[in-house]
C-alpha positions as CSV (number, residue, x, y, z in Angstrom):
1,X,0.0,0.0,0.0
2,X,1.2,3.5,-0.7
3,X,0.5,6.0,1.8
4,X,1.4,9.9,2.0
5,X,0.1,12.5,4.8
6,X,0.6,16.0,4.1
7,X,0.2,19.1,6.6
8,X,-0.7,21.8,5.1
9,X,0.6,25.8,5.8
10,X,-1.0,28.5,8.3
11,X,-3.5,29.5,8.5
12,X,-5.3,26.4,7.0
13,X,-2.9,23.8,10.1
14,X,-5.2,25.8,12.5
15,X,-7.9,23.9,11.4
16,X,-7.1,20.6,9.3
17,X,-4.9,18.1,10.9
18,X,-3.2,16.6,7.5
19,X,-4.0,15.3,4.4
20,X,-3.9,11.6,4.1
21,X,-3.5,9.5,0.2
22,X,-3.3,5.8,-0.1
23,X,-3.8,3.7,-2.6
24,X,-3.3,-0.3,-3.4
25,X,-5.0,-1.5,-0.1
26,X,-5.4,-4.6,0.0
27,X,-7.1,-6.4,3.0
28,X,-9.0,-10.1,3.4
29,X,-12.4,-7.9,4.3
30,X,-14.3,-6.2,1.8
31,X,-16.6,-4.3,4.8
32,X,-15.7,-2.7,7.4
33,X,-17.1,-1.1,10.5
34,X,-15.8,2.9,11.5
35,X,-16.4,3.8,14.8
36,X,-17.0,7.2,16.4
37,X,-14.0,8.9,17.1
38,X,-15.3,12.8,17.2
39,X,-13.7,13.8,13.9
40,X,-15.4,15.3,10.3
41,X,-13.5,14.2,7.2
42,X,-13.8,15.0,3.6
43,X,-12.9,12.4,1.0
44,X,-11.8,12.4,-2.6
45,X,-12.4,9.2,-4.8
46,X,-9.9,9.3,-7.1
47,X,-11.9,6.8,-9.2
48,X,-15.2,6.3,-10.5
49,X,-16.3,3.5,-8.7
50,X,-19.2,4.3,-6.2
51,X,-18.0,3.5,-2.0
52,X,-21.2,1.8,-0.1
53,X,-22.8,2.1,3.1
54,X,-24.1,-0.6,4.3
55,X,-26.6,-1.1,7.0
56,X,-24.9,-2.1,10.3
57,X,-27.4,-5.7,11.0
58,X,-27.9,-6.9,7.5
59,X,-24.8,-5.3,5.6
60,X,-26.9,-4.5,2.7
61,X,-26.1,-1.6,0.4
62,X,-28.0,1.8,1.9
63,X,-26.2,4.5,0.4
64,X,-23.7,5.1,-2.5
65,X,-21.3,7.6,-2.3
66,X,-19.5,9.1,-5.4
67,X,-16.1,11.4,-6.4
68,X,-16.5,13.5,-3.1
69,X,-18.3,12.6,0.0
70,X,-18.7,15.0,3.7
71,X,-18.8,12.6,7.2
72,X,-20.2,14.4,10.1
73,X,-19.1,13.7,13.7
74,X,-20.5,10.1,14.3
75,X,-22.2,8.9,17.5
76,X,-22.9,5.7,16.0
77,X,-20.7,3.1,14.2
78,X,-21.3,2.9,10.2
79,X,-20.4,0.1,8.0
80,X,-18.2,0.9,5.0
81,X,-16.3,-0.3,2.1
82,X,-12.8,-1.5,3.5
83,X,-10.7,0.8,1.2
84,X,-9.5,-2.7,-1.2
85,X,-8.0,-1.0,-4.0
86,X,-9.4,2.2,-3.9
87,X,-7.1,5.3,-4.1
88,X,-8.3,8.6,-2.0
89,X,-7.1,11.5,-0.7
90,X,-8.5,12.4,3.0
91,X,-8.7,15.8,4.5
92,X,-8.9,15.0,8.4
93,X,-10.2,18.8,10.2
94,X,-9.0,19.1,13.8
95,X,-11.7,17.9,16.0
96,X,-14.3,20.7,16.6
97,X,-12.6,22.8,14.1
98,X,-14.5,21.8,11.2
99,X,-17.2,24.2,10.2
100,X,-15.3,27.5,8.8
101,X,-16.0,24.9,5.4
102,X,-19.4,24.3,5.7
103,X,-21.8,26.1,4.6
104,X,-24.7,24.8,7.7
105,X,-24.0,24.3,11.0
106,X,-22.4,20.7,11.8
107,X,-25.5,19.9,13.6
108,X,-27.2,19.2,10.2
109,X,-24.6,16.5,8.9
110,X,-23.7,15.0,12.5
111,X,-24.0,11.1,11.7
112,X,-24.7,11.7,8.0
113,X,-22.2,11.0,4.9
114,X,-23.1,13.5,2.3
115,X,-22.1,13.9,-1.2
116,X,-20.2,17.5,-1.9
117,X,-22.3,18.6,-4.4
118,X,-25.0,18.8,-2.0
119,X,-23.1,20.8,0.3
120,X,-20.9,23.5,-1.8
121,X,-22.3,22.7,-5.4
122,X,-19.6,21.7,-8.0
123,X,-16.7,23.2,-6.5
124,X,-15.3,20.3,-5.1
125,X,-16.2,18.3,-8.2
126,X,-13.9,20.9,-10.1
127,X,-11.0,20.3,-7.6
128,X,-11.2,17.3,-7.7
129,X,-10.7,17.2,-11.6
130,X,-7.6,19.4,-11.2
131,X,-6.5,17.0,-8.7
132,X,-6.3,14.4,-11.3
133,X,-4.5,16.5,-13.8
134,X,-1.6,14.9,-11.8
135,X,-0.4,11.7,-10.6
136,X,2.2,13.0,-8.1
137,X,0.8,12.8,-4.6
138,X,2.6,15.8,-3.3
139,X,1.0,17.8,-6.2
140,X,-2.1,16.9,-5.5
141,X,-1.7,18.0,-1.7
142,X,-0.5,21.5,-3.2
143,X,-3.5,21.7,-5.3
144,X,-6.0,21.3,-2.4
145,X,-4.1,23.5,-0.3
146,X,-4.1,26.2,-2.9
147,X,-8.0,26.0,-3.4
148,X,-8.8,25.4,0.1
149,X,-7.0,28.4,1.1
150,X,-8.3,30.4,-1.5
151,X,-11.9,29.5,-1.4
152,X,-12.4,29.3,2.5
153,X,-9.0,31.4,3.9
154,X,-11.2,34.7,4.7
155,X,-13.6,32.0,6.7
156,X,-11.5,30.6,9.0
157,X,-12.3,32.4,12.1
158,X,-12.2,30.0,15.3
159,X,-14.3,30.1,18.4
160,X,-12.0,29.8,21.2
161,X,-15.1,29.1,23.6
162,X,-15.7,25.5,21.0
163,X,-12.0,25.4,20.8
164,X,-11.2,25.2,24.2
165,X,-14.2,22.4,25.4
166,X,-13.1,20.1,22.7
167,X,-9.5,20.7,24.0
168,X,-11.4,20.3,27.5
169,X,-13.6,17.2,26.8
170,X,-10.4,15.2,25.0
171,X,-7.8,15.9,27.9
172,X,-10.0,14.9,30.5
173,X,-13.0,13.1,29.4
174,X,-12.9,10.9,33.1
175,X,-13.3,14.1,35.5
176,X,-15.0,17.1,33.4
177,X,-17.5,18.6,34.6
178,X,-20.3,20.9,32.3
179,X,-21.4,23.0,34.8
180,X,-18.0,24.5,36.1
181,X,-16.7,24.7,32.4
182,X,-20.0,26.8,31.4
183,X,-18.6,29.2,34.1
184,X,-15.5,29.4,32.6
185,X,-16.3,30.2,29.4
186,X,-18.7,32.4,30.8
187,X,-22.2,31.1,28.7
188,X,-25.4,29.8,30.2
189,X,-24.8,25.9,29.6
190,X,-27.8,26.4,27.5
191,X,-26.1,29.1,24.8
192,X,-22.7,27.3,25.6
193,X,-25.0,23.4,24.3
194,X,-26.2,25.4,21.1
195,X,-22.7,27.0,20.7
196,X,-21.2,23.8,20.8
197,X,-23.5,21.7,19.0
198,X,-23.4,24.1,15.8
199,X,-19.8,24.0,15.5
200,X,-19.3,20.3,16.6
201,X,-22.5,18.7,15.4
202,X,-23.5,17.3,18.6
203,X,-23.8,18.3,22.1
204,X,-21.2,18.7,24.4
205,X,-22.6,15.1,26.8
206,X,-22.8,13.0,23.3
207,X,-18.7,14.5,22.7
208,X,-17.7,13.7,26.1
209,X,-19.2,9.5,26.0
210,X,-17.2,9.7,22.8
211,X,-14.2,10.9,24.3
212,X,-15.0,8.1,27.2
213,X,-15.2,5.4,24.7
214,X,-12.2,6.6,22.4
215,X,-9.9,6.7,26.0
216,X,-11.2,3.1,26.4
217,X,-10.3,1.6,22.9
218,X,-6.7,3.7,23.2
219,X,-6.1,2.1,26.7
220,X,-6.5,-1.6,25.1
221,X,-4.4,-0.7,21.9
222,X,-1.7,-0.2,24.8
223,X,-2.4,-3.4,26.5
224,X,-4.5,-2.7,29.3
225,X,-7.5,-5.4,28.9
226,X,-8.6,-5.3,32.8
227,X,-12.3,-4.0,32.0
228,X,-12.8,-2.7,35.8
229,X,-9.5,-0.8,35.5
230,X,-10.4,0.2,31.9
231,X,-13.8,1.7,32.6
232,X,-13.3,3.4,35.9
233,X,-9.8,5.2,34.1
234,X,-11.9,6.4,31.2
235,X,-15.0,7.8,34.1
236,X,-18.1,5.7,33.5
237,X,-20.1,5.3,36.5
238,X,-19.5,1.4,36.6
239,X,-18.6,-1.7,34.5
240,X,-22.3,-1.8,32.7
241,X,-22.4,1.7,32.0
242,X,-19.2,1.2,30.0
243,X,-20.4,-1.6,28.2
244,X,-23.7,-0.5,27.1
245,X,-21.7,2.6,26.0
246,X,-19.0,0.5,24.5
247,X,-21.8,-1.9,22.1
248,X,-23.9,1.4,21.6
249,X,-20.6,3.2,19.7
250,X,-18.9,-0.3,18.5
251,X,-22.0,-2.6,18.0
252,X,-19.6,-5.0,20.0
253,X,-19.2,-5.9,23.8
254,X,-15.4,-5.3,24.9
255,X,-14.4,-8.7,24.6
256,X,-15.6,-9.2,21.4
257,X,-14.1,-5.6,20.1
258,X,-11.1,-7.0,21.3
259,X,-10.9,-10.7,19.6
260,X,-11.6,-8.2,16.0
261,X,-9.8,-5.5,16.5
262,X,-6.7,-5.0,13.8
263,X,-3.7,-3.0,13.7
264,X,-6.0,-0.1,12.3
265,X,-7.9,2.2,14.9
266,X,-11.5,2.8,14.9
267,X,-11.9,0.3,12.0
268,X,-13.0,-3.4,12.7
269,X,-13.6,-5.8,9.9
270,X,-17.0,-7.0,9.9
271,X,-17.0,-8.9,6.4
């Protein structure tokens, strides 16, 4: 597999993590199942060949995605095409820090893949037809840099009230508490929830059980498989709150999560 991760200049680094390419992936699974991890992406297909959704039970086909596709912040696992043999280019915003490129608030697309063209019309469509004026993957990066900057650069304003809870809610999702950070930002919690669900896409509550569960799956990718330990580190009231939360963002109980899991976070071959 051929893989590339680009990070592009200021001001656009304030906001987008990297760029990611790969191509020639080439796994036993042909599905796969992503599971929430608090982040919006934007992918371009670099080839014509429709990417499924697939419902999570029966793994039939729901949705088809095509060229250039949104995800919203997830706070539910989807089932996806594994990636065989595809070849993509992934712009991975900062967590929280997406929506200076939307044009709604992130509420509207939380738990929804949408194509591009719904969102921003055919500008992405063009970019992406620029990008494949090239083959070089460096190029490319340059290319959606350049238009990103240019088309959105005058947008990227942050909110450091947003800013700072996602900051907040990743650091210390086992001991935050709403109340006390409402006062420091100095919102009601009720303008600081609308704030923060706007920009995220979800409330603040549904980004901290996320936060939990991501703590939880980083802690066993480290080698810590004592579930007590695990779930009383990561802040859940007790060992069945953390597995109801763990099958509600996974769709597996711990120990089966564990016997699946690959090398790959957040992605857990299903068939």
């Amino acid at each position: 597999m051929i893989t590339q991760t680009y990070i592009p200049r200021f001001p656009l680094n304030q906001f987008v993590d990297y760029f990611f390419f790969y191509e020639g992936y080439t796994p036993s699974h042909s599905v796969e199942r992503f599971l929430p991890d608090g982040n919006v992406e934007l992918i371009i297909d670099l080839h014509d060949t429709p990417k499924f959704i697939y419902d999570n039970e029966t793994l039939k086909e729901i949705q088809a995605c095509h060229h250039v596709w949104a995800s919203g912040v997830r706070t539910e696992p989807i089932s996806i095409d594994s990636g065989r043999e595809a070849a993509m280019i992934v712009v991975y915003f900062k967590k929280g820090l997406a929506y200076p490129f939307f044009p709604a608030p992130m509420n509207e697309i939380s738990d929804c893949v949408v194509d591009a063209d719904l969102l921003w019309g055919n500008w992405f469509s063009s970019l992406r037809e620029r990008i494949l004026e090239t083959n070089d993957p460096t190029s490319r990066f340059e290319i959606l840099e350049a238009s990103l900057l240019e088309e959105f650069g005058s947008k990227l304003i942050q909110n450091p009230c947003v800013e700072y809870a996602v900051k907040q809610i990743i650091l210390h999702p086992d001991q935050l508490l709403f109340t006390k950070m409402s006062q420091e930002i100095g919102y009601s919690q009720k303008h600081f929830i609308s704030m923060f669900k706007n920009a995220v896409g979800i409330t603040p509550k549904a980004y901290l059980k996320i936060a939990r569960f991501q703590k939880a799956i980083n802690g066993i990718e480290q080698g810590t498989v004592n579930w007590t330990t695990i779930s009383q580190d990561c802040g859940f009231y007790d060992q069945s709150h953390f597995i109801n939360d763990f099958r509600l963002f996974s769709g597996f109980t711990p120990e089966q999560y564990l016997r699946r899991k690959t090398e790959i976070l957040n992605y857990v071959p299903i068939g």
